[in-house]
C-alpha positions as CSV (number, residue, x, y, z in Angstrom):
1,X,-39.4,27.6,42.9
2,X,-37.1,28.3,39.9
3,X,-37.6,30.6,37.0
4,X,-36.2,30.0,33.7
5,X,-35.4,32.6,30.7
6,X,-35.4,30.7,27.5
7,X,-33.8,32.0,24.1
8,X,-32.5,30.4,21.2
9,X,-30.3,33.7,19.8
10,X,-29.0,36.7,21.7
11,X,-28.5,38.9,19.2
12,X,-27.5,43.0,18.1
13,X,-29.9,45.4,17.8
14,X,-28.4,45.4,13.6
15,X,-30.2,41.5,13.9
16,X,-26.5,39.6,13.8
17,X,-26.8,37.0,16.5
18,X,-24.0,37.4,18.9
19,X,-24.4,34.3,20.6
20,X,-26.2,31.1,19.7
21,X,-27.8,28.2,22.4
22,X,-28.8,25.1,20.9
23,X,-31.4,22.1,22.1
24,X,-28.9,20.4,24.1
25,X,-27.6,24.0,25.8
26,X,-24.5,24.5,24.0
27,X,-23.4,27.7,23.7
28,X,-21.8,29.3,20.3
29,X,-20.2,32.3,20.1
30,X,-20.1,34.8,16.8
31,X,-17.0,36.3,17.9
32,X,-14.8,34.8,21.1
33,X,-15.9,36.9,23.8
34,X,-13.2,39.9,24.8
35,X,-12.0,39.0,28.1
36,X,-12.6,35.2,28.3
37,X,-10.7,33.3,24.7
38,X,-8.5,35.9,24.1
39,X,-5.7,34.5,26.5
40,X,-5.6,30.7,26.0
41,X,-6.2,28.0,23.9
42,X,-8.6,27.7,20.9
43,X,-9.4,24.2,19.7
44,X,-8.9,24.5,15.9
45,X,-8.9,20.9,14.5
46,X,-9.4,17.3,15.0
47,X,-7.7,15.1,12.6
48,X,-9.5,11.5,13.4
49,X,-7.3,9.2,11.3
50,X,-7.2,5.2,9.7
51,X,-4.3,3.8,7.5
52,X,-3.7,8.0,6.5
53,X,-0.3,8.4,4.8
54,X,0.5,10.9,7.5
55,X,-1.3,13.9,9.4
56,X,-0.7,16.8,7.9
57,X,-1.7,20.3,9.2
58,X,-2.8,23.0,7.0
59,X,-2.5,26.8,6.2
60,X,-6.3,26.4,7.3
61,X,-5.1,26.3,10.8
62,X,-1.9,27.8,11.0
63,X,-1.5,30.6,9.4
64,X,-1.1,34.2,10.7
65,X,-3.8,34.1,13.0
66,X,-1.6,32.8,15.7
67,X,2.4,32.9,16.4
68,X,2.3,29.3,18.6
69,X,0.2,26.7,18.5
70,X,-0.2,23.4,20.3
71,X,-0.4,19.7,19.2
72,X,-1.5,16.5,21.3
73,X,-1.3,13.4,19.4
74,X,-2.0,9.1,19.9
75,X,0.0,7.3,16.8
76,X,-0.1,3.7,15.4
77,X,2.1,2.9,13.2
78,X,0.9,0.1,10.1
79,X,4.7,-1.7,10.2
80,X,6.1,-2.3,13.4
81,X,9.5,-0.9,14.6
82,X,8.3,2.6,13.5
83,X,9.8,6.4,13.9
84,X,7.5,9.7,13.7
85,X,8.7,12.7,11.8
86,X,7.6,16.2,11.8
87,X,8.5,18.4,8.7
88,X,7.2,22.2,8.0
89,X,5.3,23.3,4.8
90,X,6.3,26.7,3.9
91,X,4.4,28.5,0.8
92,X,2.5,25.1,0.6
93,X,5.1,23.5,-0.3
94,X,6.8,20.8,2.1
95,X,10.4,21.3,3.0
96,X,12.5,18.7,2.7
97,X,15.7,20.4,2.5
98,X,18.6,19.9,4.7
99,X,17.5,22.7,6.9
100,X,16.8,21.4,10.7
101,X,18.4,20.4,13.6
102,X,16.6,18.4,16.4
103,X,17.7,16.1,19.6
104,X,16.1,14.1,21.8
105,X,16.5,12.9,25.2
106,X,14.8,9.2,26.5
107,X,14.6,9.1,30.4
108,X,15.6,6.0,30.7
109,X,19.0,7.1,31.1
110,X,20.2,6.5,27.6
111,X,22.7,8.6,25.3
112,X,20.5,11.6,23.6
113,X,20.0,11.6,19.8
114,X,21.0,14.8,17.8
115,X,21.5,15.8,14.4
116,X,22.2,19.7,13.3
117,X,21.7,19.2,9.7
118,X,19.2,17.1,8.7
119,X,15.9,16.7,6.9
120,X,13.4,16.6,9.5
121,X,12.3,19.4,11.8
122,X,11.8,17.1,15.0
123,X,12.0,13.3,15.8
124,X,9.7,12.5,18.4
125,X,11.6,9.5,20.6
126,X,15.2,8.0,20.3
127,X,13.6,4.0,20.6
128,X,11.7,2.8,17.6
129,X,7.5,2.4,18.0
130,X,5.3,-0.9,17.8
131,X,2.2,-1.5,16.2
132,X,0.4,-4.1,18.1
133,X,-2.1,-3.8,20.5
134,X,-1.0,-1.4,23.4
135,X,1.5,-0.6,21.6
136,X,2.1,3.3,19.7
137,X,3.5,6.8,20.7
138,X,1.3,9.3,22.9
139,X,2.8,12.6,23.1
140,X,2.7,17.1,22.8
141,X,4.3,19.5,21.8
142,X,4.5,23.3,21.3
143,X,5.2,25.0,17.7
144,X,6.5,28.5,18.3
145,X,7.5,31.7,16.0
146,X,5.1,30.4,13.0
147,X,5.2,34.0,11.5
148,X,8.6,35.3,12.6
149,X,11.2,36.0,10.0
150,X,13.7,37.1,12.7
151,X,13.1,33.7,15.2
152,X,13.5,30.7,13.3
153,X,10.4,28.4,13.6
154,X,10.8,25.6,16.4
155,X,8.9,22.6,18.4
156,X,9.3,21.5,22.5
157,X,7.5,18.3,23.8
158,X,7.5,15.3,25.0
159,X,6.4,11.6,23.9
160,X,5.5,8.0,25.6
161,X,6.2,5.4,23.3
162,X,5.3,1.6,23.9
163,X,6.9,-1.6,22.7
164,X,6.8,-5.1,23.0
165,X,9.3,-5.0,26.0
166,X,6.7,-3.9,27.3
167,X,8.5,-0.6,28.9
168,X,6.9,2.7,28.1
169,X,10.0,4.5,26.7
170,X,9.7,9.0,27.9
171,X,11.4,11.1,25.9
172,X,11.8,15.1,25.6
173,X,12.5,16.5,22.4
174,X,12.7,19.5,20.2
175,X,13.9,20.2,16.9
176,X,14.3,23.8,14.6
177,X,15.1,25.2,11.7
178,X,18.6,26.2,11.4
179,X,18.9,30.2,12.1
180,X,19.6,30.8,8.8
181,X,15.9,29.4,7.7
182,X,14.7,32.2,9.9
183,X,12.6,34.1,7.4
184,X,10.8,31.4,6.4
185,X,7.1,31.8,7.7
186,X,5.2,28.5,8.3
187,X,1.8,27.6,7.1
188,X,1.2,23.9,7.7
189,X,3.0,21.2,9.8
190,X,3.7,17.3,8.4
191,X,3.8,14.6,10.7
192,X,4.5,10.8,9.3
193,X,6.1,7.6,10.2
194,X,8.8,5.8,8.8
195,X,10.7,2.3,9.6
196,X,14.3,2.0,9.1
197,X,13.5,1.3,5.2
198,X,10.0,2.9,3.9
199,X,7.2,5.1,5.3
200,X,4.6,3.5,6.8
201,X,0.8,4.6,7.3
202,X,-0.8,5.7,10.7
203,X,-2.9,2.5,11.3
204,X,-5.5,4.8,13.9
205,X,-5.0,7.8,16.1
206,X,-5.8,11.3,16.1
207,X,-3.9,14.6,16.3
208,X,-5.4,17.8,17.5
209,X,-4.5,21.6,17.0
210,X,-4.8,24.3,19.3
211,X,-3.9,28.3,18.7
212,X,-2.2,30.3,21.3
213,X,-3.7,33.7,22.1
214,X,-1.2,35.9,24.0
């Protein structure tokens, strides 16, 4: 035969409740325990989104609290033959200067796309994304040196994009500001999508956000 303890709160002697254990079991820390969260990822955000004008990341979640952080994403573009974009917001503001240089690299064999002075911190894929069904871009990437003003700010990852061909299309890519953007400090991230002619809206997909402990 078994024994069971059951609590609800474990709590300080001062009455704050240190950790929290709800009907269904789940535990909830006040504080990430030493030892155990601070090495690793911390889920910050889920952005759950339907016909959004993009997905944009706030100073909410990155901010100072963490230099690196980590994105995994699934995008559907509302017009077909679509591109995804990443920009930084610095001091709330959105940079859309010509400050960035990205490339990106399909495995497929094909030339790599670069640009070293240009308006967007990181293209995503070199082939362009489709918007119907099976079709969109599933990808990651890393952000790193958020809060450096020595390192410029810059992202690493990789992407599946699907068109009607119907060949999955791999690409690596990473993009940075220029080294002479390298004070600015980021505090939010842009992502959006784009045709050769307008932006388009993200039909469905989500996006979620994870800091980097060292």
């Amino acid at each position: 035969m078994s024994s069971k303890i059951g609590v609800q709160n474990i709590a300080h002697t001062n009455g704050t409740n240190a950790m929290t254990v709800s009907a269904s079991g789940v535990t909830t820390f006040t504080n990430p325990p030493v030892g155990i969260t601070s090495m690793g990822l911390v889920k910050l955000v889920t952005l759950n989104l339907s016909n959004a004008t993009d997905a944009t990341i706030s100073s909410t979640y990155i901010n100072s609290t963490y230099d690196t952080y980590k994105f995994i994403y699934d995008f559907m573009p509302v017009a077909d033959s679509a591109y995804l974009y990443t920009r930084a917001i610095v001091g709330g503001s959105e940079d859309t200067g010509n400050n960035y240089g990205y490339e990106v690299l399909p495995l497929d064999g094909g030339a790599i796309v670069n640009n070293d002075s240009t308006n967007v911190m990181a293209v995503q894929h070199k082939y362009t994304i489709g918007n119907a069904a099976g079709e969109g871009i599933t990808g990651e990437f890393t952000l790193f040196n958020v809060n450096s003003t020595t390192r410029s700010a810059c992202i690493s990852g990789h992407s599946t994009a699907f068109t009607n061909t119907p060949v999955p299309s791999q690409n690596v890519f990473g993009g940075a500001y220029k080294s002479d953007q390298r004070a600015k400090v980021l505090n939010g991230l842009r992502l959006f999508m784009e045709t050769s002619s307008a932006i388009t809206n993200i039909a469905s997909g989500f996006i979620t956000v994870y800091g980097v402990s060292k």
